[in-house]
N, C-alpha and C positions, 0 to 999 in steps of 0.2 A: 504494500500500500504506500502511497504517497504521501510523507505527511507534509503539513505545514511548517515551517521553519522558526514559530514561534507559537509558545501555549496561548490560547484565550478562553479562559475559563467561562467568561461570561458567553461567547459562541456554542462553545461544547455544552455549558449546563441550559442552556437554552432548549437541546432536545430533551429535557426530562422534566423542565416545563411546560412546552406542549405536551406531554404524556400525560401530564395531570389534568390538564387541562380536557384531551380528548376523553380521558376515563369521567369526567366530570356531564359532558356530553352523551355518551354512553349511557351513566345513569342515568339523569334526562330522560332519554329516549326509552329505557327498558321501564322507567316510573311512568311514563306516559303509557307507552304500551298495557301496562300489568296492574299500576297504580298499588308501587310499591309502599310498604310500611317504614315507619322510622325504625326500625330495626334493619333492611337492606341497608336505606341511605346512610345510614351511622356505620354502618362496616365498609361499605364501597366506598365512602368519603374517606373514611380511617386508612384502608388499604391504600387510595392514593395518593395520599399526604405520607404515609409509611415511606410507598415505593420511592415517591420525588428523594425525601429525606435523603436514606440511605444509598439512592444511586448517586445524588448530586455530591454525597459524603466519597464514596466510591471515586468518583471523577474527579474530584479533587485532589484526594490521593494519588492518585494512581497518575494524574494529567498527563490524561487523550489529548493528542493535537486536535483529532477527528471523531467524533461519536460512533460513527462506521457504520455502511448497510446492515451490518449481519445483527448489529444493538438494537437497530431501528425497529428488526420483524421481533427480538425479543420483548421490545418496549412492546409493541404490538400486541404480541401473546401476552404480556403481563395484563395487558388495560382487557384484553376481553377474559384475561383470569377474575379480574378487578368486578367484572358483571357477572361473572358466575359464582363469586363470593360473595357477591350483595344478592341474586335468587337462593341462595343456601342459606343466608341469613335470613333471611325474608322466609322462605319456605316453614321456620318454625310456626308460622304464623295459617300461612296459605301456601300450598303447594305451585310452584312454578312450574307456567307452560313448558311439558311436556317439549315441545317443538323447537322452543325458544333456548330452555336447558340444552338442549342435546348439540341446538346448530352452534350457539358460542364455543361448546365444550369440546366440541367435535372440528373447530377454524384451529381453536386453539392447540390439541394434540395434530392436526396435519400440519401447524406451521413451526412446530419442534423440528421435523428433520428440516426446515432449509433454513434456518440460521446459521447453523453450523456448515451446510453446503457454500451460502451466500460467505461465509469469514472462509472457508478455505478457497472458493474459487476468487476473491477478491485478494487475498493474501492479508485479510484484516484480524486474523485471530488474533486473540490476546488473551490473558491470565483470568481481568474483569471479566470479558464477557463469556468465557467457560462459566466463570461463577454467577453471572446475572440470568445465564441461560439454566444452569442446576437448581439456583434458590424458585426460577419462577415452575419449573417445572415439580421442583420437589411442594412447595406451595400447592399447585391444584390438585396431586394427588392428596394432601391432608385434606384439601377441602372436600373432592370428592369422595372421601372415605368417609366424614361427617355427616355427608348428604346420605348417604348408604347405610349409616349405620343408625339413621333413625328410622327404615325400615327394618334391619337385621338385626341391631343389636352391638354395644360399644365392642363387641370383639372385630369389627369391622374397622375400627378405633388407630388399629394393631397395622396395617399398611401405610397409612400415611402419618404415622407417628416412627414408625420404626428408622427411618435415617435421623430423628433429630434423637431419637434415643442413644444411636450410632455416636452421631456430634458428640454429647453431652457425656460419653461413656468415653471418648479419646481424650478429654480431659484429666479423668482418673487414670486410662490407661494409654500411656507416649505411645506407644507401640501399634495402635489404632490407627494412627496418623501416618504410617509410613505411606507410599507409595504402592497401588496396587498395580500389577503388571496390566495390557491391554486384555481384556476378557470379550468376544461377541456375544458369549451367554449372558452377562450381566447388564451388557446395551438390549439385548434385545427380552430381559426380564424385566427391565425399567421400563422399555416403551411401552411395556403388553399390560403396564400397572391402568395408566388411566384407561386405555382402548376398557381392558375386563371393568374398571368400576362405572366409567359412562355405561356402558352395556348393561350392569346389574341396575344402575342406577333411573334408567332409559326404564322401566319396567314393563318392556315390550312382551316378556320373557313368563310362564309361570313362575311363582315365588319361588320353588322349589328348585328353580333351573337358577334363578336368578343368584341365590345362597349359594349354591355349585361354582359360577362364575366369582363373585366376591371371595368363598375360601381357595379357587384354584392362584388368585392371585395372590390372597396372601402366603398360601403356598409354596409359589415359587419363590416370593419376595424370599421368604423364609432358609429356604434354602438357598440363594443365594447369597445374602448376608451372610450365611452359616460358613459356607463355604470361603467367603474372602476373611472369616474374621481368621475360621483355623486356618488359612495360609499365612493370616499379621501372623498367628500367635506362634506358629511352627518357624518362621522366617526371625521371629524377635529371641526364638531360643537359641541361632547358629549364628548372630551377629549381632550388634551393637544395634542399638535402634535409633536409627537416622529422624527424627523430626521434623518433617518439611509440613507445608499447608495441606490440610485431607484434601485426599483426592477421590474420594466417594463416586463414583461417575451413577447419576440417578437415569439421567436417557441418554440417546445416541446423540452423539453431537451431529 
């Protein structure tokens, strides 16, 4: 990628307030549509006053010359996460259009894989947006687990909790944190996370099919985690334990 020859923070944090800005429109538009409750708009406002926050903190850190394509379709996918966590909020109340649920949640998991397409065919990858693409994606899997689990039951709780369990367990143990080698079974257990709960969630499904899909995925989740922790813990008994940033990979980039 080409950068610019001098930072401008004000340029760069510019795309993460229109993000706010466009998620603020969004809700708008789904409150008009559905004529949502103060329980959506107090979360989808929350969410995007969150996102702006901690990315414009991010950006600053980190100073981008350039925000980059491949930010822009994550920014994207966040803001229409940002609507489907104001109908999941809202749904304690009244249940969200069926049609409306599934098409946000259904733009937002197809535009997971071309971010990561768009940063390597542009040569814009970067550290940040591996991490802005994992937090929004590891995000609507909790959400969608929420949603899921106030038909099934908090054991459905257990998929989109389990990576922040992860986080929050490398802490107590260094060794969590290393580096895991490239896995395509653990990309393709991450993407198959939200496809399976939109699906259970979708309740196109009898209930009974629907609880099948919701444990198949915690299932795998299950065994996948299982899988990467015993290779930290086997790999932290034959060497010293190197410390770098988790590198947890939750989708395909």
């Amino acid at each position: 990628m080409a950068l610019n020859n001098s930072y401008d923070a004000r340029l760069v944090q510019q795309e993460t307030a229109v993000g706010a800005g466009v998620q603020v429109l969004l809700l708008a538009l789904i409150g008009t549509v559905i004529g949502m409750g103060p329980a959506g708009w107090l979360t989808g406002l929350a969410f995007a006053i969150a996102t702006w926050a901690v990315l414009s903190r991010a950006l600053h850190r980190s100073r981008l010359r350039s925000f980059g394509a491949a930010n822009r379709v994550t920014l994207g996918r966040a803001i229409l996460v940002g609507g489907v966590t104001a109908l999941v909020a809202d749904s304690f109340q009244d249940s969200p259009p069926v049609t409306l649920f599934v098409g946000l949640t259904a733009v937002a998991l197809i535009l997971d894989g071309v971010d990561g397409k768009v940063a390597r065919r542009t040569g814009t990858s970067t550290p940040l947006g591996a991490r802005f693409d994992m937090e929004v994606d590891a995000f609507l899997i909790l959400v969608l687990s929420v949603y899921v689990s106030m038909a099934m039951g908090p054991w459905v709780l257990l998929i989109g909790g389990m990576r922040y369990v992860f986080v929050a367990a490398a802490r107590v143990w260094p060794w969590l944190n290393a580096a895991l080698p490239p896995s395509t079974a653990r990309k393709t257990v991450a993407a198959l996370q939200g496809v399976l709960l939109l699906v259970a969630g979708a309740d196109l499904l009898p209930h009974l099919v629907n609880v099948g899909v919701a444990a198949l995925a915690l299932g795998l989740l299950v065994w996948s985690f299982g899988r990467d922790v015993l290779w930290l813990w086997r790999t932290s008994r034959v060497r010293p334990t190197h410390i770098e940033r988790p590198t947890r990979e939750l989708v395909a980039q």
